[in-house]
N, C-alpha and C positions, 0 to 999 in steps of 0.2 A: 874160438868160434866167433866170426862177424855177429853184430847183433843187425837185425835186416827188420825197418820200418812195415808195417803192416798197412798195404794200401786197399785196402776192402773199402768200399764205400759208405760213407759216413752217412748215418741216418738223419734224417735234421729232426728234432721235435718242433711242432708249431707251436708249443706254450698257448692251445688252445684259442688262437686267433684265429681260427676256419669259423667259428660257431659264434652266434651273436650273443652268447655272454662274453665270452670273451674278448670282442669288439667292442660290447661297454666298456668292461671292467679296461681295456686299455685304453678307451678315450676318457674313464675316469680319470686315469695313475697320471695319464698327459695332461688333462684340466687342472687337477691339483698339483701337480710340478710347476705348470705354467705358475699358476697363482702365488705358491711359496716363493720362487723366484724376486715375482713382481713384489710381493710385500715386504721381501727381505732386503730387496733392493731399495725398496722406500724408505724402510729403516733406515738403512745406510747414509741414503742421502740425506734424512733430515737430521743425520749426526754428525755429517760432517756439515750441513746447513747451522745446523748448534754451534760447532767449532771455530767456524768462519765468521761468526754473527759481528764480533768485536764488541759484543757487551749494548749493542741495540736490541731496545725490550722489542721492540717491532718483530725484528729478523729471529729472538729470539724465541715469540711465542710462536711464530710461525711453526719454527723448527720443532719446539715440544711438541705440538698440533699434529705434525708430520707422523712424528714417531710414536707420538701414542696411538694416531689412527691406523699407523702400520702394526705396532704390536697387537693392535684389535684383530684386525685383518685378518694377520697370521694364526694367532689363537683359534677367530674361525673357520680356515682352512684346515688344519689339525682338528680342527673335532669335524668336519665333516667330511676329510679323510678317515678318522676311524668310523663313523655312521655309514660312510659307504662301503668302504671295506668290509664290516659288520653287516651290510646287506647282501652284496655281491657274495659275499663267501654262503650266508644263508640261502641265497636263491640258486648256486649252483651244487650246492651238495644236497 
């Protein structure tokens, strides 16, 4: 017996972006990606900035500079992704 595809039309769920929490709560998830991105990527660069330095205290402190005000960064992005998250979940149930 063929097995024969089922072409009934597929319902889309909106994941609750018709309604303006849900419009938050997604221009939240986009603001904090945005931001993790940017700080993970400053990370990055002030380590490979480290690598490249060739032992100049100059290029060198820059570099620490970089990367610890990135790991700052990022630390505050993660906590106020879980602060948001912890809001938006309380304000829509």
């Amino acid at each position: 017996m063929p097995i024969t595809p089922n072409f009934e039309p597929i319902k889309q769920q909106s994941a609750g972006v018709n309604d303006i929490p849900g419009i938050v709560a997604l221009v939240f998830h986009v603001t904090i990606g945005l931001a993790g991105a940017i700080f993970l990527l400053m990370f990055l660069f002030g380590g490979v900035s480290y690598m490249t330095a060739g032992g100049n205290d100059e290029s060198v402190g820059k570099a620490r500079k970089m990367m610890l005000n990135a790991a700052i960064g990022l630390l505050i992005v993660l906590a106020s992704y879980g602060v948001g998250t912890w809001i938006i979940n309380t304000l829509t149930s």
